[in-house]
N, C-alpha and C positions, 0 to 999 in steps of 0.2 A: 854858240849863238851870241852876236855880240847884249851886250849890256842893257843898250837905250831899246832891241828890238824885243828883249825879255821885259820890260815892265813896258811898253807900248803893247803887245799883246795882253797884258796882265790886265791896264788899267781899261784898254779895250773889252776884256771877259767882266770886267766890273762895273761897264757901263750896261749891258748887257743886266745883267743882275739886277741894278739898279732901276732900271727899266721893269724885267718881271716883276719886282718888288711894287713899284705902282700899279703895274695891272694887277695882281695878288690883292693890294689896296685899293682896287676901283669896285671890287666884289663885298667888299664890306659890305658897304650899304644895303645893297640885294639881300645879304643874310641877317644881317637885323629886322630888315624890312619880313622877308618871310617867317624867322622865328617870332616876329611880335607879333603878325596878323595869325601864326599859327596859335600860340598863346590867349588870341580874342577868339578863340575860338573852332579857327577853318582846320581842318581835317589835315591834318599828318601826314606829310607823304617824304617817306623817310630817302626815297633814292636821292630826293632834288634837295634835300637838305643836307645832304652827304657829298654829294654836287658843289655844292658852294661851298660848304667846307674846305674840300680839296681846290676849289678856282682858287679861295684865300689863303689855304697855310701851304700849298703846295709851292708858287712861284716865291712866294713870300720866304718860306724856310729855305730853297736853294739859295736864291737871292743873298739871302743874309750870310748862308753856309761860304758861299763862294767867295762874297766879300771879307769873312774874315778871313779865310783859308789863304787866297793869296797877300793879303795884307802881309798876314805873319810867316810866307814866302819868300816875300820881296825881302820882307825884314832879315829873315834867316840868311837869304844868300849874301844879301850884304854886309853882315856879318865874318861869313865866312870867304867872302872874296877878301874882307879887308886880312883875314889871318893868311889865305894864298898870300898876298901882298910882303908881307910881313917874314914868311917862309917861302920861301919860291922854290927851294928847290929839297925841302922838309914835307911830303904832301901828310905824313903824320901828326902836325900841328896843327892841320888845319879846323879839325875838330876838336872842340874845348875838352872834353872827358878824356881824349888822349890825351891830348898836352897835358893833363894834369895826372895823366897816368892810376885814374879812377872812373871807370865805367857804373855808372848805378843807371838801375833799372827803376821805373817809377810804374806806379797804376793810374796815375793821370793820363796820358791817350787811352787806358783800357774803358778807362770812366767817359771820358770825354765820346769817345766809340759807340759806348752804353749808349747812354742821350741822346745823341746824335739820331743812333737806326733808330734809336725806341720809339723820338720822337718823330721820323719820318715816314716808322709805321702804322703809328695810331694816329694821325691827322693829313696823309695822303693815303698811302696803301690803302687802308681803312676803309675811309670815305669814298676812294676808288671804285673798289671791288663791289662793297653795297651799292655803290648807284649803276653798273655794268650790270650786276645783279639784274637789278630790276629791272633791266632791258630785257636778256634774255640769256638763255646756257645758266642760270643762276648755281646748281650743284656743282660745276665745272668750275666757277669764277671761285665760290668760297672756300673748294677744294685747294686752289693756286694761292689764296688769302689764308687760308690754313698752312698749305706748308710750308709757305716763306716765314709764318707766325712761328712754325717748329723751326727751320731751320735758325732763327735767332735766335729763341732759345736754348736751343744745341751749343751757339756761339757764346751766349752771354754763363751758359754750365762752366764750356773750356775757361772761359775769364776767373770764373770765380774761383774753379779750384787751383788758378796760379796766383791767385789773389796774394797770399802770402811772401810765394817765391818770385814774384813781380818786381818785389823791393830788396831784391838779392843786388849786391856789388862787386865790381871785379878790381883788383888792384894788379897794376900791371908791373910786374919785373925787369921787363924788357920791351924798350919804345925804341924802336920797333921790335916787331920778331923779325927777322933775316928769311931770303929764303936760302937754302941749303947751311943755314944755320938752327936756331933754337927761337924758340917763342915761349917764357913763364910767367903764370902770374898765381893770384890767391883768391880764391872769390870764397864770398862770405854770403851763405844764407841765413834770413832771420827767422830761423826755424832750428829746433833740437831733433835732428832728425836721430831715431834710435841706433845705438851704436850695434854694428855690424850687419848694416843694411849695405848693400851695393849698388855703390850708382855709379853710371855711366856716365864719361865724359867722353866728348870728342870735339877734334878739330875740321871743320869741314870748309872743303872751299867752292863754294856755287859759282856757276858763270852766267850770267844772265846775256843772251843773246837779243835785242831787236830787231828786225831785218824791215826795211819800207821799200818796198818798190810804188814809184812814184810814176801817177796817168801817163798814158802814152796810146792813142790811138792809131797809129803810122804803123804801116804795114813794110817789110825790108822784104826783099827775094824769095830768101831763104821761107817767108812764113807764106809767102802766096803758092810757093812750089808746093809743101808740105801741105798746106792748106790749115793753119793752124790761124786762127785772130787773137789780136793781143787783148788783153784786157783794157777797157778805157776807162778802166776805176786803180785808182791804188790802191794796194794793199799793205798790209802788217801784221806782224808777226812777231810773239815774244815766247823764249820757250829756255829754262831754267836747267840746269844740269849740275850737280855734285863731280866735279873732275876729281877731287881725291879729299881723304877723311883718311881720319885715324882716331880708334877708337881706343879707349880703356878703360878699365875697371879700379872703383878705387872702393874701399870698405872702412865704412865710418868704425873710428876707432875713437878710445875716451879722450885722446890727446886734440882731435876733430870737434869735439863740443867743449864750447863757451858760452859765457850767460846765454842762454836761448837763442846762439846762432851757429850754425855747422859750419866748418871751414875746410875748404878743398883745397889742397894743390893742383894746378895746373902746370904740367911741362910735356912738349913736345918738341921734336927733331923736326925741321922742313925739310923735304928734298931739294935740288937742283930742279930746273927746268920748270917750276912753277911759275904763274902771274902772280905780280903784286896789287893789292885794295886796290881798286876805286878802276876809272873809265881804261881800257886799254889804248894804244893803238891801234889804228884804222887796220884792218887786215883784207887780203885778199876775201871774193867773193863766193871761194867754193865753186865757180862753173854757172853761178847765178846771171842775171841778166846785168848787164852795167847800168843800167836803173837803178840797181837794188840795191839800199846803202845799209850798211851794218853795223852795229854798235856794240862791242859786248864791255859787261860792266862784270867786274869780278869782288864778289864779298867774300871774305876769311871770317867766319863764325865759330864762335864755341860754343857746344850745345852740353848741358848736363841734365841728367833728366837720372830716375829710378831704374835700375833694371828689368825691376818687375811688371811685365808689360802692362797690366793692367791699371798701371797709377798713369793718371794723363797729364801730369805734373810735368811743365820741364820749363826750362828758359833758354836763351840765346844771347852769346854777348857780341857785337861786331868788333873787330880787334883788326889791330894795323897791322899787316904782313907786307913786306916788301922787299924787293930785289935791291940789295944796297950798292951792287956791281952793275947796276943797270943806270946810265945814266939819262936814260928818256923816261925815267917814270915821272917826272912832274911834268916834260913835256904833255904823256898820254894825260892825266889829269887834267889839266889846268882846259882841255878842249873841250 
């Protein structure tokens, strides 16, 4: 997508925003208004004050979500367009943690995350659910406000017991890893993990597929024979796949602990015939309809976690793998 029609979309979604944000701000008044006359006095009624609650922090908190979110978007990719620039045909520099051949893991988005739902649970969802409530179905609505309540805290549990291993680092040996070569490096958790525990590492390579088949209400031969109608909506589709892993086993030994932080080696063999990080080239469509445009994005992850299944502890590093005999991988990138 060119340049100028990525932030024309963007500052268009922010105009947008900025718009909910004053209708969010046009309901103030109404809920002052009803919380003071409720205070002299007039009788409680808890759905319609749940009501206004959600009219004002609902548009208001996307609003503001959305405008900083793409702000520091715009920021990021430009950023990193200018490192493409800089490396055109290196697509491993173009992200600052590789180029400096130090991956660290931080809990700032895990924090950031926190906030975020917590806060768009308890001043939309919230406020939602009690005023639907008191419409009608009320057992059903709080049941549905109940279990998104569990399901967060389910998520915000996984957060906290990575809490620690969040701030793990990886040091990379080899920028890049090769494919049908090797990929090492050394990650350091800040953690004493007991010596002769087993943990698991592995290298795994996901392909994340998109596929869009874009409207089309035109009927050809072939669909009026058959009697088949096209859809006159688009569609989409995203669906993630593991194409190959390699796992091992490594056993914290006393040469492994340092002042209070465990240190792993990392080294793996790649095969041949693998993808390299980041956007592929365009590929055929599978027998798909020539509407349907498809994107697959490939991430090289190292994952280390416990053996023992029941610790939910683990981390992920994304790491630069690449076909260095291929000379279309910054062409596929850089699209």
């Amino acid at each position: 997508m060119p340049r100028f029609v990525e932030i024309a979309i963007c500052l268009f979604a922010q105009c947008v925003a900025v718009i909910g944000i004053l209708i969010g701000w046009g309901f103030i008044t109404p809920l002052l208004t009803y919380v003071s006359t409720a205070i002299q006095g007039q009788p409680w009624q808890v759905g319609e004050m749940a009501r206004l609650i959600a009219l004002v922090c609902g548009p208001v908190l996307l609003g503001l979500f959305t405008l900083v979110g793409l702000t520091w978007y715009l920021w990021f990719t430009h950023v990193q367009r200018q490192r493409m620039r800089l490396y055109p045909d290196r697509p491993w520099m173009w992200q600052s943690d590789w180029a400096e051949k130090s991956i660290r893991l931080s809990n700032q988005t895990t924090l950031w995350i926190t906030i975020i739902s917590s806060t768009l649970y308890v001043l939309v969802v919230l406020p939602m659910g009690i005023y639907f409530a008191s419409l009608k179905n009320a057992s059903l609505v709080y049941l549905f406000v109940g279990a998104v309540g569990c399901f967060l805290l389910i998520f915000f549990r996984l957060l906290w017991v990575n809490r620690q291993w969040n701030r793990s680092s990886m040091k990379l040996e080899t920028l890049p890893g090769v494919i049908g070569g090797s990929f090492e490096g050394v990650v350091t958790i800040p953690e004493s993990i007991p010596e002769g525990t087993i943990m698991s590492i592995a290298l795994r390579c996901d392909m994340t597929r998109s596929a869009r088949t874009s409207a089309d209400g035109r009927e050809d031969l072939v669909d009026m024979a058959i009697g088949i109608e096209r859809s006159r909506h688009g569609q989409s589709t995203l669906q993630t796949q593991t194409i190959y892993e390699d796992r091992r086993q490594f056993t914290v030994t006393r040469t492994s602990l340092e002042s209070a932080t465990t240190v792993l080696p990392v080294s793996f063999q790649i095969p041949e015939d693998l993808p390299s990080s980041g956007k592929q080239l365009p590929s055929a469509s599978d027998g798909l309809s020539l509407r349907t445009r498809i994107t697959d994005y490939c991430n090289w992850r190292v994952q280390i976690k416990l053996e023992q299944a029941s610790d939910l502890r683990e981390i992920f590093f994304e790491v630069p793998i690449f076909d260095l005999g291929n000379g279309s991988i910054s062409k596929a990138d850089r699209r």
